[in-house]
C-alpha positions as CSV (number, residue, x, y, z in Angstrom):
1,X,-15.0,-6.1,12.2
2,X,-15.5,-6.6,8.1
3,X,-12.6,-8.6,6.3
4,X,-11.3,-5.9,4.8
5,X,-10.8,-4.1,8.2
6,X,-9.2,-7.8,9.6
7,X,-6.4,-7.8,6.7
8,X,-5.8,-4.1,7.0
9,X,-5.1,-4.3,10.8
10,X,-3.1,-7.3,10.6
11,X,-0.8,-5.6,7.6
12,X,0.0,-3.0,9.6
13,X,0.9,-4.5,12.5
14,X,2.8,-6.6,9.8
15,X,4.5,-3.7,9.0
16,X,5.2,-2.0,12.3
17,X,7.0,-4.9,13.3
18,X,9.6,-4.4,11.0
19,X,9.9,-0.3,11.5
20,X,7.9,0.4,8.6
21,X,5.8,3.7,8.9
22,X,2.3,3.4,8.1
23,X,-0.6,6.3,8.0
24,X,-3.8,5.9,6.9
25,X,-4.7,8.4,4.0
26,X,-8.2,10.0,3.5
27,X,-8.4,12.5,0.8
28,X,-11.8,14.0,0.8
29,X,-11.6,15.7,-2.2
30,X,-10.2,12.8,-4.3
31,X,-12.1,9.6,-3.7
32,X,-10.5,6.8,-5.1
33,X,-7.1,7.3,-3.4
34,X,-5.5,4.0,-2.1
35,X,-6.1,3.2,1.5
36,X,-2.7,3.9,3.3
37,X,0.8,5.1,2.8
38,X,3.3,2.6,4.1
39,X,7.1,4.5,4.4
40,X,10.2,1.7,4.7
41,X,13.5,3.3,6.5
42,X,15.1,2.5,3.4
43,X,12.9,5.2,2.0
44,X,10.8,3.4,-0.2
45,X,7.0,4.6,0.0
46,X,4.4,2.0,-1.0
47,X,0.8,3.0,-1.4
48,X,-2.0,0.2,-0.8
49,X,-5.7,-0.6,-1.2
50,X,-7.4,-3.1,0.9
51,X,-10.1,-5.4,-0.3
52,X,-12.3,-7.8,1.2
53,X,-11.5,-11.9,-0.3
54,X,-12.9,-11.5,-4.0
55,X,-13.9,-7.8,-4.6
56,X,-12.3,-5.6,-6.7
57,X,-11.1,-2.1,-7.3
58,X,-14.0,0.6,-8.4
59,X,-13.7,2.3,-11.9
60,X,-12.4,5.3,-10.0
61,X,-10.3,3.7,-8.1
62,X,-8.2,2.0,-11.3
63,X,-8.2,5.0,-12.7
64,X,-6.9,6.6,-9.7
65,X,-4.1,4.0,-9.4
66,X,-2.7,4.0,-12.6
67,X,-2.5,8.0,-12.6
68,X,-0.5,7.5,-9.3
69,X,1.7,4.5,-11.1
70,X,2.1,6.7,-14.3
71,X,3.6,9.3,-11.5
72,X,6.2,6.7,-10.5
73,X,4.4,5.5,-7.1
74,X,4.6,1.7,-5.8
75,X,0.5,1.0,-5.5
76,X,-0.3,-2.7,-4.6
77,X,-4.3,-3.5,-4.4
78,X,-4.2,-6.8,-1.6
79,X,-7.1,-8.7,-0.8
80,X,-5.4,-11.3,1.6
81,X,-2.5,-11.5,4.2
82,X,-0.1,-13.7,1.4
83,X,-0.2,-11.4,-0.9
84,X,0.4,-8.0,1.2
85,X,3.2,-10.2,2.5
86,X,5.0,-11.1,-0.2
87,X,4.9,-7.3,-1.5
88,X,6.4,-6.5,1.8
89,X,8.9,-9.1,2.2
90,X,10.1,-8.3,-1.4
91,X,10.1,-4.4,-0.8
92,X,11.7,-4.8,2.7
93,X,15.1,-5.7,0.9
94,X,15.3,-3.2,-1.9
95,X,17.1,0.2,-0.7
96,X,16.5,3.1,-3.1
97,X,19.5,4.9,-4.1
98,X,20.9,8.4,-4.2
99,X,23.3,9.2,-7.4
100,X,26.4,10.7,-6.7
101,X,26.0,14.3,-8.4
């Protein structure tokens, strides 16, 4: 199994320990979408891209990303287990909020 596989596995068994909802997200049409969709109870959706130790994003990819951040979505790019942990340990205690109309 390549890295990337390894830390993508092992965040979401990360994250289905602690009831998160995670799918992963092929969009044939638009190359460049982020990897999987992770959905908290608390509502808040995260988007992320996996990368092996050291490699980066593609053009398309960064440009894909941004449009989705420019949209308002959470997008993290991770390329090791600390790092998709400490998004998800920071995100697992925010709650997104509903204003009273």
């Amino acid at each position: 199994m390549a890295q990337e596989q390894k830390l993508e596995s092992a965040v979401v068994a990360y994250a289905r320990e602690r009831g998160i909802l995670t799918y992963k997200f092929v969009s044939p049409a638009h190359r460049g979408v982020p990897d999987r969709v992770f959905i908290w109870p608390t509502g808040i959706v995260l988007w992320v891209e996996f990368k092996a130790p050291g490699k980066k994003i593609t053009p398309l990819q960064a440009r894909t990303i941004e449009k989705m951040i420019r949209q308002g979505c959470l997008v993290a790019v991770v390329g090791n287990l600390a790092a998709a942990f400490a998004v998800f340990d920071t995100l697992q205690t925010k709650k997104n909020v509903i204003a009273d109309k």
